[in-house]
N, C-alpha and C positions, 0 to 999 in steps of 0.2 A: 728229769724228763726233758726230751726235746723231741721239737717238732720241724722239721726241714723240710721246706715247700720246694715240689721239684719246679727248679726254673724252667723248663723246657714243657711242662704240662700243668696250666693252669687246674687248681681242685685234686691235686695229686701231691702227698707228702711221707715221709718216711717219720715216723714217730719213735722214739729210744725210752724207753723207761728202764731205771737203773730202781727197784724195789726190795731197798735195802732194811726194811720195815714187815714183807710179807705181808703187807694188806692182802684184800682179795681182790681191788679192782682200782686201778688207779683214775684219775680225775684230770683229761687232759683238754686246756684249750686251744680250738680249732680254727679262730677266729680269724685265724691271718691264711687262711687256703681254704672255707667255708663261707658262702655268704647264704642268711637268713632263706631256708625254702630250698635250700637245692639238697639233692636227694644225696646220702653217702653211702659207704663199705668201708669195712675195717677187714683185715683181714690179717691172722698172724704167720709171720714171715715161717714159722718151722711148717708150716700146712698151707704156703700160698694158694694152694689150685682147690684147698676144701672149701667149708662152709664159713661165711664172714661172721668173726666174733661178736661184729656189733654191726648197725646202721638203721637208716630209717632217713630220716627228715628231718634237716639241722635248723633246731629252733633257736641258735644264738650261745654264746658262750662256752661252756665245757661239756666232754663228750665223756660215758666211762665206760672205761675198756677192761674186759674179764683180766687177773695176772696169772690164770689156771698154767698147769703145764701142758703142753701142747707135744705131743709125740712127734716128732719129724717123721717124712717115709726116709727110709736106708741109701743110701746113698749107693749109686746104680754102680752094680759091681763087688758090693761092697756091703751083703746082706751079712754079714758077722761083725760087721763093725759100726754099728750104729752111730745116727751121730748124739752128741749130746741133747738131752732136753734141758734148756735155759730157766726155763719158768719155775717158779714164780719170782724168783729174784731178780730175772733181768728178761724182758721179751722187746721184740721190735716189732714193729704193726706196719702195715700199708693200708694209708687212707686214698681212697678215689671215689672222686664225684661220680655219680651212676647218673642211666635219662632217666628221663622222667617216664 
């Protein structure tokens, strides 16, 4: 796992999970781009504009994020040729601080 705080947007980071195990939900800590109370989104990179995988209210420590497969939409142009679905053995997430 990693977790890569964007330097340019504080509360915003790209998260890598490499699940070479197939669990069903990995266990990632947040603590270096979350502080205690501020509100977040997860959201998975093959479905950025859907619904957030996770979020709520960072009460400290580690966050778990679904490792489901995630259908990407088709790539514009390019409705025969799908693109891959990564999950479960390897997805990337986008975390961001939401207001309040």
């Amino acid at each position: 796992m990693f977790v890569r705080p964007n330097g340019y947007e504080p509360g915003r980071a790209n998260i890598v999970v490499y699940n070479w195990g197939g669990l069903a939900t990995a266990v990632v800590d947040v603590s270096k781009v979350l502080h205690v109370g501020e509100r977040y989104a997860v959201r998975n990179v093959q479905d950025l504009f859907g619904a957030p995988v996770a979020g709520g209210t960072y009460d400290g420590g580690s966050i778990s994020l679904p490792m489901t497969a995630v259908p990407p939409p088709p790539p514009i142009g390019m409705a025969r040729s799908p693109a891959p679905v990564t999950g479960p053995l390897f997805n990337v997430f986008l975390l961001e601080r939401t207001p309040r």
